[in-house]
N, C-alpha and C positions, 0 to 999 in steps of 0.2 A: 511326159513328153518333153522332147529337150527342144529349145529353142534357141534360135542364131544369139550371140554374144551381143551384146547393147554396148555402146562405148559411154561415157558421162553425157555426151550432147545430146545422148538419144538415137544417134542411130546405129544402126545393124553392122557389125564386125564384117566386112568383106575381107579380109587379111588369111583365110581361111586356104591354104594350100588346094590349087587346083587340082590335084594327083584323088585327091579325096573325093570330091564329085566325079570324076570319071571313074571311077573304083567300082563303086555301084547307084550306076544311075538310076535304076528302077526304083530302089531305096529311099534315093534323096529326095526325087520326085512326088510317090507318096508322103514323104516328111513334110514338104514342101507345101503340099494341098492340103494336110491337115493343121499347116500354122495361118496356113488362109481361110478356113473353114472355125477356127476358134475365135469364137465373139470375143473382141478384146474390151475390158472396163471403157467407164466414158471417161475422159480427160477431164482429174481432178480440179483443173485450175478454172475449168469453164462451166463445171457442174456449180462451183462456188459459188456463180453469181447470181442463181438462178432459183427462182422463190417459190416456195408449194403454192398451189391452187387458194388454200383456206388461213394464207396468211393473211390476207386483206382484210377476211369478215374478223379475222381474228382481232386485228387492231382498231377495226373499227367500232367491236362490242369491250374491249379496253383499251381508251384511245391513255397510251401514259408517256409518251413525248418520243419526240426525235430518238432518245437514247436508246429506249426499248425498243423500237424500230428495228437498230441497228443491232443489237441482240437477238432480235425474231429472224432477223436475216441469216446471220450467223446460226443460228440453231437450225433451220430449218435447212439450209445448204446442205449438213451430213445426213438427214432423211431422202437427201435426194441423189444421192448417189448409188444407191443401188438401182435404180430406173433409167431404161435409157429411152422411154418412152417420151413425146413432144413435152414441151415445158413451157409454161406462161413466158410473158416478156416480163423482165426483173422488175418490182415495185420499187420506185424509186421514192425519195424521204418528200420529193418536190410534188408528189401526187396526192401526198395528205396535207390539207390546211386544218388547222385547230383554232376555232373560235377561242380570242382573245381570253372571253369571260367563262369557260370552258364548260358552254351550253350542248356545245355539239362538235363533230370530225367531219368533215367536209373530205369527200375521198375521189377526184379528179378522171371520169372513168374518157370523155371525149375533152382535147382543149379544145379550146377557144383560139380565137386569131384577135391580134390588134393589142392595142395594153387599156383601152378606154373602157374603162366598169359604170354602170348605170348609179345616176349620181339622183339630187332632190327634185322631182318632177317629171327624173324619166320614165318615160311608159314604155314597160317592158311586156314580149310578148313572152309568156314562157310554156313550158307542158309538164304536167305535176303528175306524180303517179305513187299510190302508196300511204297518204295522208289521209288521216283518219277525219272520218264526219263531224264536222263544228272549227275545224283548222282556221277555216275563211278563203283557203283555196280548191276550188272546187276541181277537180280528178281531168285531165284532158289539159287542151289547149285554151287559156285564156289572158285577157290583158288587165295590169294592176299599175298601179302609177306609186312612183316610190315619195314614199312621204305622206301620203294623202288615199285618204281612203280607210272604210270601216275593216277595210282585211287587217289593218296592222295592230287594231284592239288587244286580241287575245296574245297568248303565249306562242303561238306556231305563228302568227304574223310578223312578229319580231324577229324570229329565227331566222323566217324564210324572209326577212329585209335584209339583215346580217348575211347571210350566205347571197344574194343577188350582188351585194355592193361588193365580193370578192370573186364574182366570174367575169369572164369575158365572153363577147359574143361569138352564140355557137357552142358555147361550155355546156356539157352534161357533169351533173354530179349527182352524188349518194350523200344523203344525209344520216348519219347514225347522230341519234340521242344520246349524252351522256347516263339518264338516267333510265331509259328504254334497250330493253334486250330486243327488242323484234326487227325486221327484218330494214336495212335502213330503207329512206325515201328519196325516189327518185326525182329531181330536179333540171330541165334544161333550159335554158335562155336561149333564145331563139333569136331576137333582134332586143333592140330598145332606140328610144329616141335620146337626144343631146339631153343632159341636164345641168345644175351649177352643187357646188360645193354652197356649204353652207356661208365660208367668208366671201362667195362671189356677190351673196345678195347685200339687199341697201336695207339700211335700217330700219325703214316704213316696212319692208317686207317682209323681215324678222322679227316686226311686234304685230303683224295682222297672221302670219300663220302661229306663233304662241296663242293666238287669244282666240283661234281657231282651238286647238290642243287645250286650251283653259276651260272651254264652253264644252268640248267633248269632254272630258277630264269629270266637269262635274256631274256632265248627263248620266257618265257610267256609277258616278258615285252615290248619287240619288237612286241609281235603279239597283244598287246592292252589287257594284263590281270595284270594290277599291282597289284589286288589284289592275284590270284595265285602268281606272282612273291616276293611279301613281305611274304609268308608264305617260299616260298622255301629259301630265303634270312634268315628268322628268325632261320628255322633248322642249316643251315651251319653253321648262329653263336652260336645256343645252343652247336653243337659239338666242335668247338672252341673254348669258354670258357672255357671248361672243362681243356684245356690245361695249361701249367704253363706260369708265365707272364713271359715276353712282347706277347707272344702269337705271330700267323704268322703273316705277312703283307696283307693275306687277309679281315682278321676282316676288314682293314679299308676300304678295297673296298668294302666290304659286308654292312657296318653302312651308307657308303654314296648311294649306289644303295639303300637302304631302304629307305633312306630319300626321294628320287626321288618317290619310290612307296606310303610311306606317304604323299607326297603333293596330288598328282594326288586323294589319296581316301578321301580327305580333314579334314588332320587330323596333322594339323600344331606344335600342342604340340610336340608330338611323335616326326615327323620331325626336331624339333629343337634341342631333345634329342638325335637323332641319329647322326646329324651333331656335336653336342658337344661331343661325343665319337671319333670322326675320328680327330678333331680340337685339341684333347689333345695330340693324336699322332704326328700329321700332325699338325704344326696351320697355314701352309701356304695351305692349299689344298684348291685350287680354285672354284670346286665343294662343297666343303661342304661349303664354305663363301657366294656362291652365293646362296645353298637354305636353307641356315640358316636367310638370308637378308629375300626370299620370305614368307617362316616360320614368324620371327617377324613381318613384315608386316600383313600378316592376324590376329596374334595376335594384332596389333595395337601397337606393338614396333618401332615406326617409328624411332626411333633414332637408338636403336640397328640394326633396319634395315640397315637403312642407314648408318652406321660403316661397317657392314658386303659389304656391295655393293661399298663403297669407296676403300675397301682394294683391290677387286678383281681389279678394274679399275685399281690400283696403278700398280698392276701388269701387268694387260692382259685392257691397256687403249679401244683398237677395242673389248671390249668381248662385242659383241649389245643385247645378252640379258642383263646382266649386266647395262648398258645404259639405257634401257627401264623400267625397272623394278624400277633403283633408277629416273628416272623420275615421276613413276607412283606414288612413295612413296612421293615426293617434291609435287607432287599437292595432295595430301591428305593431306598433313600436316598443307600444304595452308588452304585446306577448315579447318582442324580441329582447326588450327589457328583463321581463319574466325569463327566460330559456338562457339567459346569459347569470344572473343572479344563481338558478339553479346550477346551474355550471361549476360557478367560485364556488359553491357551498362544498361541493361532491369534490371539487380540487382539495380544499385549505377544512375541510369539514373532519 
């Protein structure tokens, strides 16, 4: 079928001698109703913009930054141009937030109004949907207070405090798990009341909620939750640094009860850096020498181990873990001794 001549700007050749349409009208006329009846393409430049339905879950079940984003976008534009069916409104990069520590994707389904985010003590009203049984947030409508309270114990309490301190009121959001494939959870903030920033409080305030966080800390760690107990342990000390140096004398029991809940989740590194905080204060504290020994040991610092576990005996000769522990380190040393010997033999043999 032939069609009217296009000029570069796009439109239609009218330059076309009039002689020609009176010639035969009947002609031009059917010509005419059949360029009006052919479903013309959707205009490339605005199909561009425009994002498939299952690009969201898509980023949200791998969240891998702003760049990939803007990739998914791109790719996704040329599937959509053979459709001229209705089309989402375009995902923009401003609708996903990424937890810092990249626990989670936070995907912006209602904003919020105002720029005020629920601060230490705000009591927020929110509605949860999607969160699996033992979270600490129970499915519906209810109120939780930010900072305080047995909801922020576990692993989804922390989450869902990190993701509150980045809405605004009125915010609905989707939570996708970094390490969860299933469907994300639904999250809205409904109100909340005024709260303060942690450097708005006064320093009496900042050593009676630590020692709040100390006392919880150790309840969980006595009841066999050292992973609960090093999150409450890590708050007391965020608020206690804040203070000016030398800071209280609790820091240092706080870095050494950490260190104890860092062994147990096996994570030796950590541990040997918490111990080397309490040792700069303290470098006679018998606790932090002896699991800063077990610390380098899993490391395979037998030496530095073994320094740390001699010192403790010097002092507390009957400490039998102590005893034990630098036994355990002398026969690994042995073997590593042994495995290295064999080694040069099988070399220079």
């Amino acid at each position: 079928m032939e069609t009217l001549p296009v000029n570069p700007m796009g439109e239609k050749d009218t330059s076309q001698p009039q002689q020609q349409w009176e010639k035969n009208p009947q002609e031009n006329l059917d010509s005419t109703t059949q360029i009006r009846q052919q479903p013309q393409d959707p205009p490339t430049e605005i199909l561009e913009l425009r994002v498939s339905p299952n690009l969201a879950s898509q980023i949200l079940e791998k969240p891998q930054g702003t760049e990939k984003l803007a990739s998914g976008l791109q790719g996704d534009s040329a599937k959509s141009r053979g459709s001229t069916s209705e089309m989402p409104e375009p995902l923009q990069a401003s609708d996903l937030w990424y937890c810092p520590d990249g626990s989670f994707v936070k995907k912006i389904i209602i904003r919020g109004h105002g720029l005020d985010k629920p601060k230490l003590g705000s009591c927020c009203r929110v509605l949860a949907f999607g969160f699996p049984f033992g979270s600490g947030l129970p499915e519906g409508w209810t109120e939780i207070t930010m900072g305080l309270g047995p909801w922020r114990e576990g692993t989804w309490g922390e989450l869902i405090e990190k993701c509150l301190e980045s809405m605004c009121q009125g915010e609905e959001a989707e939570l996708q798990l970094s390490e969860h494939s299933e469907s994300p959870f639904r999250l809205t903030l409904a109100s909340f009341t005024q709260g303060r920033d942690s450097w708005e409080l006064e320093a009496s305030e900042k050593e009676a909620l630590a020692r709040e966080e100390r006392a919880r800390g150790t309840e969980l760690f006595r009841a066999g939750n050292p992973e609960g107990a090093a999150r409450c342990y890590g708050r007391a000390l965020r608020l206690l640094l804040t203070l000016p140096p030398p800071g209280p004398p609790e820091r240092t029991v706080l870095h050494a009860n950490l260190a104890a809940c860092q062994l147990l989740l096996g994570q030796p590194q950590l541990a040997a850096q918490s111990c080397d905080r309490v040792l700069e204060r303290e470098p006679d504290h018998l606790k932090a020498l002896y699991r800063r020994g077990v610390a380098q040991a899993a490391l395979g610092n037998l030496e530095k181990a073994t320094a740390d576990l001699r010192k403790v005996l010097a002092v507390d000769p009957k400490n039998r873990a102590a005893q034990e522990e630098l036994g355990k380190v002398i026969i690994q040393g042995k073997k590593q001794d042994a495995g290295l010997a064999q080694g040069l033999r099988k070399m220079f043999g």
